[in-house]
C-alpha positions, -999 to 999 in steps of 0.1 A, spaced: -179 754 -666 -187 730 -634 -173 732 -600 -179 701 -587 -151 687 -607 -119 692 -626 -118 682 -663 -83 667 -666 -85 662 -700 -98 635 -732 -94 598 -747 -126 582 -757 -143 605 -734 -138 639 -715 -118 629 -677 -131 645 -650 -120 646 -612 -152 643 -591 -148 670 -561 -164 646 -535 -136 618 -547 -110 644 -543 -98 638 -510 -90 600 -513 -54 612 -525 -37 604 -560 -7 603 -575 10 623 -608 39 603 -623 62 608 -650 98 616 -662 111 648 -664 102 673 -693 68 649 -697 41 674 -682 35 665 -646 41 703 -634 12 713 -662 -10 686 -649 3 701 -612 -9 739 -626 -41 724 -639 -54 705 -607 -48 733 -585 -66 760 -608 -94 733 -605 -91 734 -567 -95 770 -567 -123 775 -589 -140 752 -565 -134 775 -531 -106 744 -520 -72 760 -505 -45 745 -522 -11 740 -505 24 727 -529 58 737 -532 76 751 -566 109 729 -570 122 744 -602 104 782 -595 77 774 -628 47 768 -606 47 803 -599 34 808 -630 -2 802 -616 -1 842 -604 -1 854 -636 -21 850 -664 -21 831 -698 -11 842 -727 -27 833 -758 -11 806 -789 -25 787 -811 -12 753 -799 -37 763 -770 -66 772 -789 -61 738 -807 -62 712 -779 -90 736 -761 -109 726 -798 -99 690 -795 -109 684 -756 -140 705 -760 -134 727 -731 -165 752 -720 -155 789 -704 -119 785 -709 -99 820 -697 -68 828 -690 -62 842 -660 -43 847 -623 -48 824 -598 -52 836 -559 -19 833 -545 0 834 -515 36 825 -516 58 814 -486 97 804 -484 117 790 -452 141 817 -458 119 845 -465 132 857 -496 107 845 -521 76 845 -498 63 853 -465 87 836 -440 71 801 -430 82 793 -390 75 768 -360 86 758 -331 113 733 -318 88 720 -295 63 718 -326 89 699 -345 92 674 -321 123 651 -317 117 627 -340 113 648 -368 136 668 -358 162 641 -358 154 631 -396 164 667 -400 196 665 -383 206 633 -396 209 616 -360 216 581 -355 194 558 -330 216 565 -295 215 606 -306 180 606 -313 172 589 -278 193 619 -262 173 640 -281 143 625 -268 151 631 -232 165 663 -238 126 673 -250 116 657 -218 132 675 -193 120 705 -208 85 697 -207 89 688 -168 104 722 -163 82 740 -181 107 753 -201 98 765 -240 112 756 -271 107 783 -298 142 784 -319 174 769 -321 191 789 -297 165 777 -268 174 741 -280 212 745 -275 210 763 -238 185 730 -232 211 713 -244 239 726 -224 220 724 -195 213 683 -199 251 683 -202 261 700 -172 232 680 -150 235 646 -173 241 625 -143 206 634 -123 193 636 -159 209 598 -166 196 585 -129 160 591 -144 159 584 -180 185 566 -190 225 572 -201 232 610 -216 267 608 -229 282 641 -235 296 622 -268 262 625 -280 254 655 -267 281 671 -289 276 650 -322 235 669 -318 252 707 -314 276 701 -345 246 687 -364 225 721 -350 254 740 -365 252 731 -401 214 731 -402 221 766 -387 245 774 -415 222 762 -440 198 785 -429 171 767 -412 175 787 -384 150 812 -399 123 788 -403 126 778 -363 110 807 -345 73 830 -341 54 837 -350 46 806 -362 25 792 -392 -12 789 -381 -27 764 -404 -59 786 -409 -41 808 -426 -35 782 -452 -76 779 -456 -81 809 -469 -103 822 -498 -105 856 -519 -131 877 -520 -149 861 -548 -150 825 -534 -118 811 -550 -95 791 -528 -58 803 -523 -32 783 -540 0 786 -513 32 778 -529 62 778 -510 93 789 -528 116 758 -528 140 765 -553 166 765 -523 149 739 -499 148 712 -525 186 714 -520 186 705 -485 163 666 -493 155 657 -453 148 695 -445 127 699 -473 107 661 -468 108 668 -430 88 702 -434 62 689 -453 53 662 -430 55 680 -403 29 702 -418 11 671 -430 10 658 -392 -4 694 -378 -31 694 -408 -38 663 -395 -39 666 -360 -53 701 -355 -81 699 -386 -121 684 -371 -132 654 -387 -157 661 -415 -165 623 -431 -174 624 -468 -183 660 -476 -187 678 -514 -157 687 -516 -120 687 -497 -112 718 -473 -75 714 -484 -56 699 -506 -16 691 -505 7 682 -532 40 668 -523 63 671 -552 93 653 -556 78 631 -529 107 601 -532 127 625 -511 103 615 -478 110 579 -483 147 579 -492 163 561 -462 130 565 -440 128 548 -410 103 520 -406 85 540 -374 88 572 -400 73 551 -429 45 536 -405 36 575 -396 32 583 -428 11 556 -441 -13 563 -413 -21 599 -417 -25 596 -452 -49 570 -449 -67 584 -421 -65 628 -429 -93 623 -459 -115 617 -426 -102 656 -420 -111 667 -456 -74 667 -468 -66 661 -498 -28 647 -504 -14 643 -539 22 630 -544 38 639 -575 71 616 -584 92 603 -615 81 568 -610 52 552 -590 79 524 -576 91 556 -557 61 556 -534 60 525 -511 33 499 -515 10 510 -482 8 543 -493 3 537 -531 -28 520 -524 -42 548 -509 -40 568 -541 -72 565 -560 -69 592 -585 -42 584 -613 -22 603 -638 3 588 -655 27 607 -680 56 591 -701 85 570 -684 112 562 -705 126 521 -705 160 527 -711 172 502 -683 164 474 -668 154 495 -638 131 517 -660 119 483 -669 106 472 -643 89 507 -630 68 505 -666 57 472 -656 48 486 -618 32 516 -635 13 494 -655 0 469 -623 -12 500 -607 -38 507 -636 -81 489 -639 -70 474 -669 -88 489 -704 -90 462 -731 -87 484 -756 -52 500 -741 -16 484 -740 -5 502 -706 23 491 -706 34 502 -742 19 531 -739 30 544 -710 65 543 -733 53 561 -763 34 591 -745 37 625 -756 41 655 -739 9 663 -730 -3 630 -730 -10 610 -698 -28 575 -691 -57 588 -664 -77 569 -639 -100 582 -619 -126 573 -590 -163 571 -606 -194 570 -587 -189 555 -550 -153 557 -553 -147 530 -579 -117 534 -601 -125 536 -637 -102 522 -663 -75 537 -673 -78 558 -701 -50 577 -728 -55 613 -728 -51 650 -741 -42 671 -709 -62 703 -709 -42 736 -708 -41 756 -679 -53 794 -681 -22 801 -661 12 813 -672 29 776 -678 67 800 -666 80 815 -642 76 852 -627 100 881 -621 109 892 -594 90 925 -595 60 907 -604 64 882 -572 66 910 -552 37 926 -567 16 896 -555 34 896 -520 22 931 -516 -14 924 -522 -11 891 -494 -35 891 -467 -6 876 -441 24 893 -448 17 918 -417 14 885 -398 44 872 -405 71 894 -421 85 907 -390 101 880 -366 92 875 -327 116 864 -296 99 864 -263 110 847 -230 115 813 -238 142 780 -225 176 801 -233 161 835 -217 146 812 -184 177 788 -179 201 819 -184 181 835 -156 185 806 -137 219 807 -143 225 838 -131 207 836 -102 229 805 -89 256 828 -97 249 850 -77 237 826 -44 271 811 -55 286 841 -49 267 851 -17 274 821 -1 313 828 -9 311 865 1 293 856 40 319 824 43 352 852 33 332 874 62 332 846 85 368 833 79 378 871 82 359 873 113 375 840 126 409 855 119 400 886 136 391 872 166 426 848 170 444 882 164 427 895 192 435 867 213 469 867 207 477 906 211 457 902 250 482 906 282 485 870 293 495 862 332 529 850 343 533 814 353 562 824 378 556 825 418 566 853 437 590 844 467 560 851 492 534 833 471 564 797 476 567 805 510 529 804 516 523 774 496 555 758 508 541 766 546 508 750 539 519 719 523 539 715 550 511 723 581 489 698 560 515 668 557 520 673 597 478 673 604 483 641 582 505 622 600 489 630 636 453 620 623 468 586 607 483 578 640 454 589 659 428 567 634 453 535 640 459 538 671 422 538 679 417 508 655 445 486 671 444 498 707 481 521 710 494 512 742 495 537 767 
């Protein structure tokens, strides 16, 4: 059996996916119950066998099945016969698993300051002004140096914008408290979702994702989203986020072999339901620029209309299971389904993509150089995998046997934004009450002193008889010396008659 390619299954000829074409991204379409999630199980087994990490998350708790081994049945050993498939065994796939909440896998965690603000508004739901506050709420705490690990550091930010919003709006712009509190409700239900588990350390450290077993085979990672899938924008918001690290944290490679990752993003209409046109544009350019990073990306969706048009041509690698045209809406995604198809003269695409079986898919994929082939109808090939789910004893069998769960089983809180501004905090306290205690000493010392003052002896204002006398004598010795020099100064001046 080859590793430098998946065989995907048989129409006219055997359908391989080349490993140096893997990386420029595909798509797996089809309506529910049509196969997609065997076609899921199949490509990442091929991933594996290759040495490639593989990275997707279990909706529906059946991709799970890729821990365990096959069992045998004839219907197997049948299409194994019709596809001519070399080396086929069932068998367990490497496995790691990981869950935002930590029940079903290793707990998955980042930061607030990771997040960012504008993902972590799609999260919260925030409208335009909200998000803005947001955005300035993240900037004042990278000028204070302050960090943003969990949720809890995020509200004392929070609450310390609010209480200095008028400085804060001075500098960047109006911070109502309006919006202020419409942010801290909106951190309360994500809290009482449970998200406040996946906000935290130690955080996910994307190497740990590119991991291989002893023998060479790359880890398939499957986060446990039986729960998350519940919560759309949490769910969508997580996976680009990790989309945006793998992209901004991974060296460039250029064409190489093979990928050094690849991701699958099921149920992937939930990241463009009500995106935002900045959102969209973000999107559109990591995807077309991450295959430079060796990344793989593979959305997986009910119809290919789900996808928007600048991303769906970034999809070279087709497979294309059953959709049913029941209404005029279902109409019209056959008919885009069709478009997105090299046409094959000797294939209605269009009515076949109607009268598929389970099992069956219309494949396309890029032949030598990158060129898409035409599309063909095909047998799927089995997986060697169990195609069900796992019991609980047996996930936690696997779990045991992880090479990360020491890493990231047991949570971490060091000194972060809510530990440093509640020192701050108390410190003005206490100056506060300093400065009150020395101005109660003064004014007590103030009031001392008048007390003094006021309990002193004072002198009498009354004259003693002799002290009148005396003064009385005076007065009247000076108002005689007075008269006698006046006469004497005017009789000089206007010669007194003798």
């Amino acid at each position: 059996m080859t590793h430098d390619s998946i065989l995907i299954g048989k129409g006219a000829r055997q359908l391989r996916l080349d490993a140096r074409y893997a990386n420029r991204h595909g798509l797996i379409a089809g309506a529910t119950g049509t196969g997609k999630t065997v076609t899921l199980m199949l490509m990442a087994e091929g991933f594996s066998r290759m040495g490639v990490p593989v990275f997707m998350a279990d909706a529906k708790g059946d991709i799970a099945g890729l821990a365990a081994a096959g069992t045998p049945h004839r219907k197997i050993d049948e299409r194994i016969e019709t596809i001519g498939i070399e080396g086929y065994v069932q068998q367990p796939n490497p496995t790691v698993f990981w869950d935002l909440w930590g029940s079903g896998g290793h707990p998955v965690r980042t930061t607030v300051t990771e997040i960012g603000p504008i993902l972590l508004s799609r999260m919260l739901e925030l409208n335009d002004t909200q998000e803005g506050v947001l955005s300035v709420a993240f900037r004042v705490a990278d000028e204070a140096g302050l960090l943003l690990l969990d949720l809890k550091d995020l509200r004392a930010l929070l609450n310390h914008v609010a209480e200095n919003r008028q400085e804060i709006s001075a500098m960047f712009g109006l911070v109502s408290t309006a919006s202020i509190g419409a942010i801290q409700r909106r951190l309360l239900q994500l809290e009482n979702d449970g998200a406040d588990r996946f906000f935290g350390e130690p955080a996910l450290v994307l190497d740990d994702l590119l991991r291989q077993d002893m023998s060479g085979r790359g880890i398939i990672n499957i986060l446990a989203a039986e729960q998350l899938i519940m919560k759309p924008r949490l769910y969508s918001s997580f996976l680009l986020w990790l989309l945006s690290e793998l992209f901004e944290q991974l060296p460039e490679v250029g064409d190489s072999d093979k990928p050094k990752l690849v991701f699958f993003f099921d149920e992937a209409h939930l990241l463009f339901d009500d995106c935002p046109a900045s959102l969209r544009q973000r999107v559109e350019q990591v995807v077309r620029l991450i295959r430079s990073k060796g990344v793989g990306v593979y959305f997986c969706s009910q119809n290919p209309d789900d996808i928007p048009d600048e991303v769906l041509g970034q999809l070279g690698n087709r497979v294309q299971h059953a959709l049913r045209a029941f209404t005029p809406r279902d109409q019209k995604a056959v008919r885009a389904a069709a478009e997105t198809f090299v046409p094959n003269p000797d294939i209605d695409v269009r009515q076949a993509i109607t009268t598929l079986g389970v099992g069956e898919a219309l494949v396309s994929m890029l032949g030598d150089k990158g060129i898409p082939q035409p599309v063909d109808r095909a047998l799927i090939c089995p997986p060697g995998c169990r195609m069900g789910t796992l019991s609980d004893d047996e996930r936690a069998q696997v779990m045991s046997r992880s090479p990360v769960g020491g890493k990231y089983d047991q949570a971490l809180d060091r000194e972060s934004a809510f530990e440093m501004l509640a020192a701050q905090a108390e410190a003005a306290a206490k100056e506060a009450e300093t400065r009150e205690a020395e101005a109660r000493r003064q004014a007590e010392a103030e009031a001392a002193a008048k007390a003094a003052e006021k309990s002193r002896p004072r002198r009498s204002n009354r004259q003693s008889a002799g002290e009148a006398f005396l003064k009385s004598t005076l007065r009247s010795v000076g108002s005689r010396l007075g008269r006698e020099l006046t006469r004497g100064l005017l009789g000089g001046l206007f010669g007194r008659k003798r």
